[in-house]
N, C-alpha and C positions, 0 to 999 in steps of 0.2 A: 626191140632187140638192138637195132642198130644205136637207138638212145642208149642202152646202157653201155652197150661195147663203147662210148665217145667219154660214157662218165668214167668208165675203168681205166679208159687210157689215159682220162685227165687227173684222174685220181693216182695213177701210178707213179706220169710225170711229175706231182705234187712232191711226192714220197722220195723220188730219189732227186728233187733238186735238194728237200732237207736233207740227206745223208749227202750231197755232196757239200752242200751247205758246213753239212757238221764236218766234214772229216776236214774242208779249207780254216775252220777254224783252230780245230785240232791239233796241228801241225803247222812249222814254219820255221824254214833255215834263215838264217841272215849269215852271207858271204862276201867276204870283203878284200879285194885285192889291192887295193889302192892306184892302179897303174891307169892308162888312156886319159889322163889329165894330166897338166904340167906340175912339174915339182914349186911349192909354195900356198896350191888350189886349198882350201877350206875342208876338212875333213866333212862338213855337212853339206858341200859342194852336193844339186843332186846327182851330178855323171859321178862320183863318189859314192854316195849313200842315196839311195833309192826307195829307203826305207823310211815311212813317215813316222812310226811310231819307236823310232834309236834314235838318239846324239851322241855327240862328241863331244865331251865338254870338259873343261879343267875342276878337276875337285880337289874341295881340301876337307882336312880333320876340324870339328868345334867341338866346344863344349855344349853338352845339355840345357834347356831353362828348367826351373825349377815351378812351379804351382804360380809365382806372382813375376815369371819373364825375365828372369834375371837366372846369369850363367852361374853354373857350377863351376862352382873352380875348388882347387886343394888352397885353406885357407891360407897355408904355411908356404908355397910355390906361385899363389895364383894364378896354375896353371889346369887345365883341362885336368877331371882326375878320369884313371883308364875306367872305361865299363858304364863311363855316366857323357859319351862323345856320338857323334854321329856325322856321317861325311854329307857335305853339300855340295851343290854346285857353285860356280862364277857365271853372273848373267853375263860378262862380259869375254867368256873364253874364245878362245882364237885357238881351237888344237885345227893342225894344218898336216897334211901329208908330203912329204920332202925324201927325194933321191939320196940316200945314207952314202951315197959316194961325196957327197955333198961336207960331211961330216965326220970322213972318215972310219967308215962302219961299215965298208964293203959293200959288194952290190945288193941289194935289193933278192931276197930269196925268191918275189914275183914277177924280179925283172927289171921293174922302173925305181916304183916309189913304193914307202912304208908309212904306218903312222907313225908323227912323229911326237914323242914322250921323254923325249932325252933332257928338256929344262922344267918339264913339271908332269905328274901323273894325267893318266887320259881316266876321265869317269864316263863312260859308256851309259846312260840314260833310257830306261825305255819307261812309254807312256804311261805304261799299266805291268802290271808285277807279271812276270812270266817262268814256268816252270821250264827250267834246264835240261834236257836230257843229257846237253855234252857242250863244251867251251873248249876251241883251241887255240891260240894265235902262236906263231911263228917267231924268234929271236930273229935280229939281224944278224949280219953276217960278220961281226966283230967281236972282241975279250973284252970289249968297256962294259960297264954297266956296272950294278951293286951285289954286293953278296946273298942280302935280304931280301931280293923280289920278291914280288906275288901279286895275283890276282885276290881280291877281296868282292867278294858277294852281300852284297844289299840289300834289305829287307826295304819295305815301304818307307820308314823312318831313318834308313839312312844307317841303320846297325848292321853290323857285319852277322852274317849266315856262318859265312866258311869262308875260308880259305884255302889258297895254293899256294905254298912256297917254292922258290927254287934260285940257282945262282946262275943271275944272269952274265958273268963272266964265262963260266963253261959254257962247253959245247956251242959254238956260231953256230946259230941255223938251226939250232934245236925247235920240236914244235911241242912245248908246255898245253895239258891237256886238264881237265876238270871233269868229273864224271857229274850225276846229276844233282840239282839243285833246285828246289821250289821256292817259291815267290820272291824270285829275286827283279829286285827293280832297279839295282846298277851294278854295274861291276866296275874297281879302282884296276886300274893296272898301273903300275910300280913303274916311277921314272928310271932315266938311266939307259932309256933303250930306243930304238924305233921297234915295232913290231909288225906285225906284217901276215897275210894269208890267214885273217879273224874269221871264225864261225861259229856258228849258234845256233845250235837247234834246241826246240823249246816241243812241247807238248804242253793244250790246254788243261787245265786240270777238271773243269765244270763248265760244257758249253752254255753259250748264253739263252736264254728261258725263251728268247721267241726261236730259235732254235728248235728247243724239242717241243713247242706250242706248236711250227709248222709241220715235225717230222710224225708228229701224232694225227694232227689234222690229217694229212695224207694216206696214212696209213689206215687211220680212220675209214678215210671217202674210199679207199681199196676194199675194206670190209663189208662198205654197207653195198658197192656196186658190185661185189663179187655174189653175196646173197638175193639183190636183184635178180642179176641175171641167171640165178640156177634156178629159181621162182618161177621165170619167164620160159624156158627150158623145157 
């Protein structure tokens, strides 16, 4: 009796470490204030970003390869043509967080410092594709910036999902928002700006297979020590 009462309660404990197992993978905010470090610090700084699986990195636009490595281009412009482009990163980027008093862009909406995007776009990096439930970041507290912003969402390859446009002149201090978005694996943001108070909440779409191998397992040793013990009974 006492045996089975030790397997049910290890059987149970099984059970709900996989659910809690599943629901930490499930879910996950990444929030970013940029402040408690000096103005100039490394956006990938970790008192910064604490997150291993986000970067901060400079992106730019390229053109497509074609089947034998060689770029697309409009034969007439030799330039990128639209729809055949896809964004990458700089192994060499340096995006850093900087006091916009600094810059003249007013204080800081978190206080200190912002990210700063004012000499090239910031491409935000995660390890593996993640589904969006919500994106927001913060304008600074200034009228510079460009008409055309926007956030741009990332597929694996670097093509755009979706978009957000907006004009980063108006409204200082506005907080530009994005509703959900699946398998986005960067997001550009639009130079022009510091921005400031980033967040990201993501939901998994398919947890991962040893996942529901342990949650079944558990759930499993729950069934077989529950019939035990009404056996023994």
């Amino acid at each position: 009796m006492i045996k089975n009462i030790n397997i049910l309660r290890n059987a149970t404990t099984s059970a709900i470490l996989a659910l809690s197992i599943f629901s930490v993978q499930a879910h996950a905010d990444y929030n970013f204030n940029f402040d408690g470090v000096a103005s100039g610090t490394s956006a990938n700084d970790s008192a910064v970003n604490p997150y291993a699986n986000v970067s901060f990195l400079s992106g730019f636009l390229t053109a497509d390869l074609d089947a034998d490595g060689y770029e697309i281009l409009d034969i007439n412009t030799n330039q990128p043509i639209p729809g055949q482009t896809h964004w990458e990163a700089y192994s060499d980027s340096n995006i850093k967080v900087n006091n916009p008093l600094s810059f003249n862009h007013g204080v800081a909406p978190s206080g200190t410092n912002a990210l700063n995007a004012l000499f090239d776009q910031v491409f935000i990096k995660f390890d593996t594709a993640q589904n969006l439930t919500s994106f927001s970041a913060q304008l600074d507290n200034s009228q510079f910036g460009i008409y055309n912003a926007s956030f741009i969402f990332l597929d694996v390859s670097g093509k755009t999902l979706s978009t957000v446009s907006f004009d980063s002149y108006a409204n200082p201090g506005a907080i530009i928002t994005s509703g959900s978005v699946n398998g986005v694996s960067g997001i550009i943001l639009s130079g022009g700006k510091l921005y400031d108070n980033i967040n990201i909440a993501t939901v998994a779409a398919v947890p991962e297979p040893e996942t529901y191998a342990l949650l079944l397992s558990g759930l499993g040793l729950v069934g077989v020590a529950s019939r035990r013990n009404r056996k023994n009974t």
